[in-house]
C-alpha positions, 0 to 999 in steps of 0.5 A: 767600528762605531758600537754606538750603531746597531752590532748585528752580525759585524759587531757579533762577528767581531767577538767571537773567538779568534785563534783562541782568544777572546778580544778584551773584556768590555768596561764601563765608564758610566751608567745612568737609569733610563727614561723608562723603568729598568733601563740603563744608559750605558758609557763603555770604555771604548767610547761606544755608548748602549741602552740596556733593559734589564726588565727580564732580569728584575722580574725573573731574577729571585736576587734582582726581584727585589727592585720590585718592591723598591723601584726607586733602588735601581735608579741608583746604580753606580760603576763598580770595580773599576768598571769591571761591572756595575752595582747597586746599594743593596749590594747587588752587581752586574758583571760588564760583559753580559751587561754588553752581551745584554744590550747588543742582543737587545739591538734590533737585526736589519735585513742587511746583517741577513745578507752579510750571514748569508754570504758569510756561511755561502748560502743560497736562499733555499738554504736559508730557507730551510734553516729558518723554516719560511718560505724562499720569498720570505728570505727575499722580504727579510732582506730588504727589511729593516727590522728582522722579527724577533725569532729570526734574529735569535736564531742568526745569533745562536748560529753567529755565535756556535756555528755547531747550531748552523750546523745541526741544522743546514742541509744543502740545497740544490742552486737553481741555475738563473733564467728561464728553463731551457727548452729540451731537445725532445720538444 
């Protein structure tokens, strides 16, 4: 799978556990700092390349807030560990994998990753309705999107990745047979 594209839900289906076993940890072969402020240009290992914003981290993290007063510092990160991270010079580092996690949960859902969830868990749309509490024509509409909204596509994530999550919340739904209503032999 070419990870230079957007994951959505094939490249979150290809990291979950399977049969107990998590696929090799991710390493990074280069970083660079992005045109814009607290971004990172990402090579991996496998040949993928990601974009990663790490503007929630600077201004939430009381370690990473430091850049904040020092912005020219984080343009200067380096592989670290062999790739096992990454790092900067005022000794702060970043582990590979959550900044892999990072830049995949960054990437935008299309309303095909929708569909491959829906056929993936057999839901109807007002099943799918009813887990993302919109209406059935607003399922219609995300499907043919190309950018889901942000709120929805965090919630295909947090059921992707624990499917206790898609189960606290289904609850079946009637399939409505296709077609117009039959007319009733008391007519």
């Amino acid at each position: 799978m070419d990870r230079s594209k957007s994951p959505g839900t094939y490249g979150l289906l290809e990291r979950l556990p399977m049969n107990g076993k998590m696929d090799q940890l991710p390493r990074v072969k280069g970083v660079k700092p992005g045109k814009l402020p607290w971004t990172l240009e990402i090579a991996w290992h496998d040949g993928s390349r990601s974009n990663a914003d790490l503007t929630g981290l600077v201004h939430r993290s009381r370690h990473f807030r430091r850049f904040l007063e020092e912005p020219l510092a984080f343009r200067k990160v380096r592989v670290v560990e062999w790739g096992a991270g990454i790092g900067w010079d005022n000794g702060l580092d970043y582990s590979a994998d959550t900044l892999r996690t990072m830049a995949e949960e960054q990437q935008p859902l299309a309303g095909k990753d929708l569909q491959a969830f829906e056929a993936a868990n057999k839901l109807n749309t007002a099943e799918m309705a009813a887990l993302l509490d919109v209406s059935e024509r607003t399922i219609r509409e995300y499907r043919g999107a190309v950018r889901l909204p942000q709120p929805v596509a965090l919630a295909l994530r947090a059921m992707l990745t624990n499917t206790a999550v898609l189960d606290a919340h289904y609850r079946p739904a009637d399939r409505r047979p296709r077609g117009r209503p039959r007319k009733s032999a008391s007519a």
